[in-house]
N, C-alpha and C positions, 0 to 999 in steps of 0.2 A: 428552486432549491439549489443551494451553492453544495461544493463537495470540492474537496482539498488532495493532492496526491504534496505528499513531503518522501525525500530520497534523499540519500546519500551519494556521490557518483565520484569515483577517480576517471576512469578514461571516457566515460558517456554512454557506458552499458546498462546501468541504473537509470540514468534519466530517461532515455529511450523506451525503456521499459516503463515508465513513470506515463510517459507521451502514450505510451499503447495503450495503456489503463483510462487515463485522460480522454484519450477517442471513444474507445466504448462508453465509459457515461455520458460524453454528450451524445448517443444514439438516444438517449432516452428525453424523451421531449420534458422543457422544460428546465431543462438541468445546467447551472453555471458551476463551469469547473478552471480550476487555474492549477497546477504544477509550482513545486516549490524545493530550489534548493533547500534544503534545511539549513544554512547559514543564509539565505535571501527570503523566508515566508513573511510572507503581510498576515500578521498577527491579526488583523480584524478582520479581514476575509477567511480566514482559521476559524474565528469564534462565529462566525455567521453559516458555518457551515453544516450541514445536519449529519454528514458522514467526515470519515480522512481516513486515507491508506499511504501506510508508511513502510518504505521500503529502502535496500541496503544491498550492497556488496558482502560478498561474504567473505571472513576473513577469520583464521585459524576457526575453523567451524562454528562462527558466532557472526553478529551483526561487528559493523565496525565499532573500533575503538574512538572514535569523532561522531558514530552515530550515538551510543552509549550515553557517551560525554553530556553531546546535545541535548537528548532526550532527558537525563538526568535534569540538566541545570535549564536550558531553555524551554523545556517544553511546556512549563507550570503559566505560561501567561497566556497557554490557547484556549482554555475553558472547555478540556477535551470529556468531562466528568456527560453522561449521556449521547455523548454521540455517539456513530456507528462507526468501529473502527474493522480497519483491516492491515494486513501485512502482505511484502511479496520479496524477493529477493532473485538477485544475479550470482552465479559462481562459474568457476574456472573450468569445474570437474563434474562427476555423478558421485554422489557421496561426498561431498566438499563441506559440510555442513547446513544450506541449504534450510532444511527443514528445522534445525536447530535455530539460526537464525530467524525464521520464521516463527517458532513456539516462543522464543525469548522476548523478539516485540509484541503478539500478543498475550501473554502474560504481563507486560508493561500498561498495554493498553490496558487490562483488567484491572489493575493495581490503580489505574488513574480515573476507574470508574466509567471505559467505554464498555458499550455493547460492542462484542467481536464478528465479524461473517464471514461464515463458512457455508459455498453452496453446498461444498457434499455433493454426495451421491443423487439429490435431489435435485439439481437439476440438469442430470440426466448428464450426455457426453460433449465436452471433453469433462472429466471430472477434476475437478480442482477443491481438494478437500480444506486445503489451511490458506493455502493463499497462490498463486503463480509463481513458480520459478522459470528462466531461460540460464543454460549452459552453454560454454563455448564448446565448440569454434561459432556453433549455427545459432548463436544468439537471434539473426532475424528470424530466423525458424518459427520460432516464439511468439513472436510480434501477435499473433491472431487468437494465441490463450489468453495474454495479457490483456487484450482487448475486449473477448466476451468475459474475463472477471470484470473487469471496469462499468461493463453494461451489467452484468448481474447485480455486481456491490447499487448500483446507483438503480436500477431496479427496488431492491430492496428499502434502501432510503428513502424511495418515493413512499411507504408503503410505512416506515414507520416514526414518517415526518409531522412535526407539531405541529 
């Protein structure tokens, strides 16, 4: 099973977070996963993919203004209509937008016909209802939520792969 992480990244807090995600779904046996700037993804390893989580910096309490963009214009040649999507984001603050960020890519995702994942409350602690965020300063802090999403999200993909 392939599975796609796409991010936005100004100083490498986003991609990082991308890598965290990316390590937890190869926990799951069987699973090919590759990380992708979103101005560098290999569009066929995209459309081969049975899941992709997409994630962002967050800025004036929204995803970027280059993720937007992106998303808008590039993102129609992934073939993303049934795959399993998901979202995660970086910010500065508590309350920085964050979770706004987060609803706004999967609303995007929906509109382009993914299934979205949210463990929810079901699977149990740490609970990660819409997607992973890390906040500064302790961005590494973070590293080990981001990583059981990445194993849950690819968990699930195994589970509702063609």
């Amino acid at each position: 099973m392939k599975l796609s992480v796409i991010y936005d990244s100004r100083t490498g807090n986003t991609e990082a977070a991308a890598e965290a995600i990316a390590e937890g779904m190869r926990e799951v046996e069987g699973t090919e996963v590759r990380t992708f700037h979103m101005k560098e993804v290999d569009t066929a390893f995209v459309r081969e993919s049975t899941g992709v989580v997409f994630g962002t910096p967050t800025y004036v309490a929204g995803p970027t203004a280059d993720f937007y963009s992106w998303f808008e214009k590039d993102s129609k040649e992934l073939g993303l209509a049934g795959k399993l999507g998901g979202a995660f984001a970086t910010g500065q603050y508590i309350h920085g937008g964050e979770d706004i960020a987060i609803n706004t890519i999967l609303i995007h995702l929906m509109v382009k016909g993914m299934m979205t994942y949210s463990g929810g409350a079901a699977c149990g602690k740490p609970v990660i209802h819409l997607g992973p965020v890390a906040i500064s300063p302790d961005k590494e802090g973070f590293r080990d939520l981001f990583r059981i999403y990445g194993k849950r999200f690819a968990e699930q993909a195994a589970k509702i792969r063609v």
